[in-house]
N, C-alpha and C positions, 0 to 999 in steps of 0.2 A: 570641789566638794564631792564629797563621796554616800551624800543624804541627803535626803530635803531636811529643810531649817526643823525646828521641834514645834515652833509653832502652827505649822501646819498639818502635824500630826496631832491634832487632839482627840482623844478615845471617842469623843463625840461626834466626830467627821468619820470615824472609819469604817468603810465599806465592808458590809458584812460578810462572811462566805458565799452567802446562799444569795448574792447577788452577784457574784464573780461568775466570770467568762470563761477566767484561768483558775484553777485550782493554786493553792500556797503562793499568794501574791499577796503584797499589804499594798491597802488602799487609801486611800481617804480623800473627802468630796466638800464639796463647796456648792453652795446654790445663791444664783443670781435672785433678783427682785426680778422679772420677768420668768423666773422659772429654767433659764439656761445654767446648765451645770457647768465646772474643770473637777477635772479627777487627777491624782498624783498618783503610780503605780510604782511600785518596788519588786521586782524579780528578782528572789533572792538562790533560784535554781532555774535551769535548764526549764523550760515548761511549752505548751503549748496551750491556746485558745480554743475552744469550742464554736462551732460554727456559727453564726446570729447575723443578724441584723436588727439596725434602728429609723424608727419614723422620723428619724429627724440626720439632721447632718451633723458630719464628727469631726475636728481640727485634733492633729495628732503631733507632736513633737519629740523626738527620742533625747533625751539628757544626755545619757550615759550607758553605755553597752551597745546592743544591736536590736533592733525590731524586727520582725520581715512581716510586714502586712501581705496578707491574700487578699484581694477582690477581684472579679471576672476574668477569673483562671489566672492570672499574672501576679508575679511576686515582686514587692518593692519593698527592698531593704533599706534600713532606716540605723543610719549609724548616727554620732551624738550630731545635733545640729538640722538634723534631718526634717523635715515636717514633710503632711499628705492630709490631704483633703476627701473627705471618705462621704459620698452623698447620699442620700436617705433611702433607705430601702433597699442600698446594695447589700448582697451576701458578703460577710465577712470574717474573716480569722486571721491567728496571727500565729508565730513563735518568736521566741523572749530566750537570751542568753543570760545566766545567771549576773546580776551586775546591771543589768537594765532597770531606770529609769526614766518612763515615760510623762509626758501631762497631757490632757483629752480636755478639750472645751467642747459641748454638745453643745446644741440648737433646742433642746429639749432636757425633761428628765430622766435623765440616765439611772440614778440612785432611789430609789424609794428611800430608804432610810426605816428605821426602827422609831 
């Protein structure tokens, strides 16, 4: 596969710019009964992340392309198949090869939504 399904992408799940991390990346979010989010990310250029951190913990999985997560100065590349486990309150960033498809399940809410 070279996309997530269409039904996961419905206009109503997708993360708006001005919640993004990375700039020209398509998103789109899911929220659990408990309040615990997955997020679907599509990198459709070269991009990097802005630095952040979350109150909560983050499970990370690479689909397709390449990830490189930053946390406490070390770089962990994330080819498809790849997961990391990202604990709350660490500082974090990433860079995304064009073709990257990631998924994120928080411990928390990640997306506000509109």
């Amino acid at each position: 596969m070279y996309d997530f399904p269409e039904f996961m992408k419905s206009s109503k799940n997708r993360i708006s710019n001005k919640e993004q991390n990375t700039q020209d990346i398509e998103g789109y979010y899911f929220t659990g009964a408990e309040g615990s989010q997955m997020a679907f990310w599509t990198c459709h250029a070269d991009r990097t992340s802005k630095i952040h951190k979350h109150e909560f913990d983050e499970y990370m999985v690479c689909v397709s392309g390449q990830y490189t997560v930053i946390m406490d100065a070390k770089e962990y590349v994330l080819n498809p198949g790849d997961e990391i486990f990202i604990p709350k309150g660490i500082e974090q960033w990433g860079r995304c090869i064009a073709g990257t498809r990631t998924i994120h399940a928080f411990g928390g809410k990640r997306i506000i939504g509109e």
